[in-house]
C-alpha positions in Angstrom: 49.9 25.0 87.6 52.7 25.6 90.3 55.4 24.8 88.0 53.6 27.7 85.6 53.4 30.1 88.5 57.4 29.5 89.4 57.9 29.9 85.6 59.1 26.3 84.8 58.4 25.1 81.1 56.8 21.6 80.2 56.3 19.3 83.3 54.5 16.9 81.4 56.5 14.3 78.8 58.2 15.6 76.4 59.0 18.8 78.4 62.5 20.3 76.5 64.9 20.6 79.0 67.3 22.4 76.8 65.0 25.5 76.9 65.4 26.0 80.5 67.4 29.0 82.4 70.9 28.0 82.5 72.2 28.0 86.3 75.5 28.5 88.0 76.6 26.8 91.4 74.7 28.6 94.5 77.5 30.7 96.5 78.9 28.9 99.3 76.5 28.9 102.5 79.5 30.7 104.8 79.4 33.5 102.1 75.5 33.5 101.8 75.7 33.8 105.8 78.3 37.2 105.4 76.0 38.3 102.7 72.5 37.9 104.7 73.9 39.4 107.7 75.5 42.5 105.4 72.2 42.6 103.8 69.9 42.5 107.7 72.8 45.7 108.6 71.2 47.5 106.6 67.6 46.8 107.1 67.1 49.9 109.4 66.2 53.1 107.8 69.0 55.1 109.9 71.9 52.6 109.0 71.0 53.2 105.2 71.3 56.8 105.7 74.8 56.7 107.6 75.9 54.6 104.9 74.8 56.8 102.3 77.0 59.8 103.8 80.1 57.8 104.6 79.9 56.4 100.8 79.3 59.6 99.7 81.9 61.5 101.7 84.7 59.4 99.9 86.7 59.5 103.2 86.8 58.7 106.9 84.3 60.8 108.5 84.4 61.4 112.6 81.8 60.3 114.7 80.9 63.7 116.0 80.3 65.0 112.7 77.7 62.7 111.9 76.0 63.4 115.0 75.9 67.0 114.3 74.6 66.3 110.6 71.9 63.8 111.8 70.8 65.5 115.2 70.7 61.8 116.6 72.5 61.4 120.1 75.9 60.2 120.0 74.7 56.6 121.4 72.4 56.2 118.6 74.6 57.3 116.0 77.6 55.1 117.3 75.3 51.9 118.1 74.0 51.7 114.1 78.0 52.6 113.1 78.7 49.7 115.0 76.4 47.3 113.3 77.5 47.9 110.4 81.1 47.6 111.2 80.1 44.3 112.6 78.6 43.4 109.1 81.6 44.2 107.1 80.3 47.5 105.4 82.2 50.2 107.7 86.2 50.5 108.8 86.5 52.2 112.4 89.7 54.2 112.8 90.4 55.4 116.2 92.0 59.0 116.2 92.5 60.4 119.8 89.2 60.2 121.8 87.4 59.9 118.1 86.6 57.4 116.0 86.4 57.9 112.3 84.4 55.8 109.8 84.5 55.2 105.9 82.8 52.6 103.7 84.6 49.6 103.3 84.2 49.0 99.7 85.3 45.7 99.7 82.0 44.8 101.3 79.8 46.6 99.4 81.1 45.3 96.0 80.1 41.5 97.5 76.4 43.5 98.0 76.6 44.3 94.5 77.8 41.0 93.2 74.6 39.0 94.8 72.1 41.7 93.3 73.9 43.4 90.0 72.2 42.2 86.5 73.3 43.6 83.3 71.1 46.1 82.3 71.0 43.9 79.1 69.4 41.1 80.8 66.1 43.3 81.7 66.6 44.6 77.7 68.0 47.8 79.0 69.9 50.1 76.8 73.8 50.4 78.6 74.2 53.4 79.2 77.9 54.5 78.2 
């Protein structure tokens, strides 16, 4: 019954092997560490919505801005902007007594490669 609940076919003899999912080699456990701690950056409601402004801005975007947008205090807005630096997901320019911060996209496309499916797979029409 545990093998039917995980979605495994035929345990008993005679069980087709050939029918099962195909796999690929697990990533490497130094990337699934980069990944999981990308993935725990963004596991706070506030850190989701800075990233959604600075992806959406398309360019660097100065801390004080940000504060002004959210209404959060400057130590609040710079402690989650630094988490997320941390994690790979933000550059940090300094310029002057400001810092300025845009997505790094390089980051975010290894988000997307752990989670994307073709829209195919779920027998999605692609949209074009």
């Amino acid at each position: 019954m545990a093998n039917e609940m995980l979605g495994q076919r035929g345990t008993g003899s005679g069980a087709d092997v050939s029918q099962c999912a195909s796999l690929t080699a697990p990533i490497s456990l130094p990337e699934a560490t980069r990944t999981a701690d990308r993935f725990a950056a963004l596991g706070h409601p506030r850190r989701i919505q800075l990233m959604n402004m600075l992806v959406r801005s398309g360019f660097p975007v100065c801390v004080c801005d940000l504060v002004a947008v959210t209404g959060w205090a400057q130590s609040t807005v710079s402690h989650h902007l630094k988490q997320l630096v941390d994690a790979g997901l933000l550059h940090r320019e300094q310029r002057g007594r400001w810092a300025y911060y845009s997505a790094d996209h390089e980051g975010l496309a290894s988000l997307a490669d752990i989670v994307s499916v073709p829209a195919a797979d779920f027998g999605l029409a692609v949209r074009s």
